[in-house]
N, C-alpha and C positions, 0 to 999 in steps of 0.2 A: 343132309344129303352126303352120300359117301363121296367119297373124290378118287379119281383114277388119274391114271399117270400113262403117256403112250411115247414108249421109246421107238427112236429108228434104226432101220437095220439094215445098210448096205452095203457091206462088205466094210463099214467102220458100223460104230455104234454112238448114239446121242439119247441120255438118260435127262428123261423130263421130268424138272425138279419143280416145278408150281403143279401140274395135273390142272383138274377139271372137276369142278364137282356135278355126276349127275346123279339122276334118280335112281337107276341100278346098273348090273353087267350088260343088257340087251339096248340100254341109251348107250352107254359105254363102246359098245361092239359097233353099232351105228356112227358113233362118232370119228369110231379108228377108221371106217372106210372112208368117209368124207374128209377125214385128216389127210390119209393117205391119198384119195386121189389130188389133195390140194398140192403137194408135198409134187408129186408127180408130176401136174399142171405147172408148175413154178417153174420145176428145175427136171427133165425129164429125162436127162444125163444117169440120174439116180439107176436106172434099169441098164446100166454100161455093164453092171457085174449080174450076176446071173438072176440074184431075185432080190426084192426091195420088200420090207415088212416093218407093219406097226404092230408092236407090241403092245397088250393093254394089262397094268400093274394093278391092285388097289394099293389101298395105304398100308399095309401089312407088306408089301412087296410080291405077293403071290401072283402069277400070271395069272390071268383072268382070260383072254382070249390072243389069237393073232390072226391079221390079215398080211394075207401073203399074195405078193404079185411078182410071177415070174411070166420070162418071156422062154417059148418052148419055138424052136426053128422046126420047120418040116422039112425034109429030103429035097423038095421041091425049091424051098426056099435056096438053098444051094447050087443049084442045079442052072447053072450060067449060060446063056445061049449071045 
């Protein structure tokens, strides 16, 4: 089985050096959002800088996909009463 690697990214960077071995890119892609919402759940600080993402490598180093979780404010949200 191939093995994927899922770095983080928020606003520093942590490069995952064991990976994960799954069946292909779409286990792979499944895995970085349940990573990512773990990552989230834990420590949900991570969303202080504008957007938080897991990156998915194979073993050749080529990006393979990303999940990107940002937080977008509305007008509304501002708007102090």
């Amino acid at each position: 089985m191939p093995r994927y690697f899922f770095d983080t990214v928020d606003g520093s960077r942590f490069h995952d050096t064991d990976g994960v071995e799954l069946a292909d890119v779409r286990e792979a892609r499944l895995y970085a959002v349940k990573f990512g919402g773990e990552c989230l759940s834990s420590e949900p600080t991570l969303l202080d800088v504008d957007d938080f993402r897991v990156e998915v490598r194979d073993a050749s180093g080529a990006l393979r996909a990303v999940v990107k979780v940002e937080i977008t404010e509305s007008a509304a949200a501002n708007d102090v009463r």
